[in-house]
N, C-alpha and C positions, 0 to 999 in steps of 0.2 A: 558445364557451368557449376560452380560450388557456391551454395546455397547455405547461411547461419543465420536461425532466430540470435534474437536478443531473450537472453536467460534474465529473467527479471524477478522480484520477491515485492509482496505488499503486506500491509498486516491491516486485520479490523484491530480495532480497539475500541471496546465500548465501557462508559462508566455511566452509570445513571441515567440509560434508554440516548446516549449520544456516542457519536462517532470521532476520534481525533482523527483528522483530516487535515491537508494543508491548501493554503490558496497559493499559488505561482502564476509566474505570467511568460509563460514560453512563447515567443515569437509576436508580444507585445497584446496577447490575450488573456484575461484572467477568467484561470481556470481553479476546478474544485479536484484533489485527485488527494487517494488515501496514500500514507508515508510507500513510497516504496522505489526502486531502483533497481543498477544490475550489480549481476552477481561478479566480483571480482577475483583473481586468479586467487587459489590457496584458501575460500575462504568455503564456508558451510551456508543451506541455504537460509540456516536457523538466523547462523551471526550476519547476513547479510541483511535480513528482515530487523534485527535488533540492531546493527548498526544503522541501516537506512533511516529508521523509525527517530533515531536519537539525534542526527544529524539534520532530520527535516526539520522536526517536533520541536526538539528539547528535549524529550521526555523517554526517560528510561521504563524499558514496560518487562515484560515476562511475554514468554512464545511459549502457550498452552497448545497448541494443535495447528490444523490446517485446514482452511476452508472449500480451496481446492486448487487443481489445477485444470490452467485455460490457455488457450490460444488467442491472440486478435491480432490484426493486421490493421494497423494505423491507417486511412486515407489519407494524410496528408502528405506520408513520405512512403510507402506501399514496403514498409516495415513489416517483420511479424517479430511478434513479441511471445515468449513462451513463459506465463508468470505460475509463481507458485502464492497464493494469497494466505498466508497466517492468521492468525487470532491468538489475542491476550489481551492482558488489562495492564493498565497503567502500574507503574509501581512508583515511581519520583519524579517528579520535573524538578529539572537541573533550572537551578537560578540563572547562572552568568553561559548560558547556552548561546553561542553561535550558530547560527542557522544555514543551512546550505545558499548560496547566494542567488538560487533561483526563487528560493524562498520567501514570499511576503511574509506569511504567519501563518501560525497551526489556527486551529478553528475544530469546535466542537458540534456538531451537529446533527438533532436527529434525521431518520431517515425521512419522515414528513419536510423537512427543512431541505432534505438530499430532492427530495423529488420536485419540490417547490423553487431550486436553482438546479435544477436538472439541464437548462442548456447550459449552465456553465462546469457540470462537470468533465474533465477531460476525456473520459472514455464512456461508454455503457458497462464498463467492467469494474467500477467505484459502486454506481450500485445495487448490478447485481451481485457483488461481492456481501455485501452490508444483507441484500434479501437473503441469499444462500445461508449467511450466519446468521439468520432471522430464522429461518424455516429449520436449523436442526442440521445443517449442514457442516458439523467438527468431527475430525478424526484427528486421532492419538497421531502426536511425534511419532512410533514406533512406524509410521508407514517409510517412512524415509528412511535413507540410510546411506552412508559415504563409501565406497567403493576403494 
């Protein structure tokens, strides 16, 4: 039997004690889930967290580090997902930005707000990504590296 996670990248982004986040509604439910997606052939897992982020958001940011990495296996579809989660801050939101079409809107919110629509985030891994990079949880790009 030959067995593949899904290679996946998220990013926090935080600006003034809030998170950019997006709202979507996959399978006609709306959910709360931070910018992030899979990794595509030829690409890095930096540019895939900076492309993700731009094409959810709008918003062009900076990849300062990385929060960590995780495993989860989706219950709905007995998926596992192998993500890498980033961190950075915003640097420009793009005006005439089109949005990925699963996309309702970005959305800024703090983690008080995170835990207060906690059934509606998509995974447990939104926020304990957002705790982890709360408690001290950044290490340098240098950990990574392209083969």
């Amino acid at each position: 039997m030959r067995w593949f996670p899904h290679v996946t990248v998220a990013t926090v982004i935080e600006r003034d004690g809030r998170f950019l986040l997006v709202e979507e509604q996959p399978e006609g439910r709306l959910v709360i889930n931070q910018p992030a997606g899979h990794l595509e052939p030829n690409e890095s897992l930096v540019e895939a967290a900076l492309r993700e982020t731009r094409e959810e958001t709008g918003w062009e940011v900076s990849i300062d580090g990385v929060v960590g990495l995780g495993l989860y296996r989706a219950p709905t579809n007995g998926e596992t997902y192998y993500r890498t989660t980033f961190f950075g801050r915003p640097v420009n939101e793009l005006a005439d930005a089109e949005l990925d079409s699963d996309i309702l809107r970005p959305v800024w919110l703090s983690r008080n707000e995170m835990i207060a629509r906690s059934e509606q985030l998509r995974s447990p891994m939104v926020l304990e990504s957002v705790e982890r990079y709360l408690a001290g949880h950044r290490y340098s790009l240098d950990i990574l590296y392209n083969g």
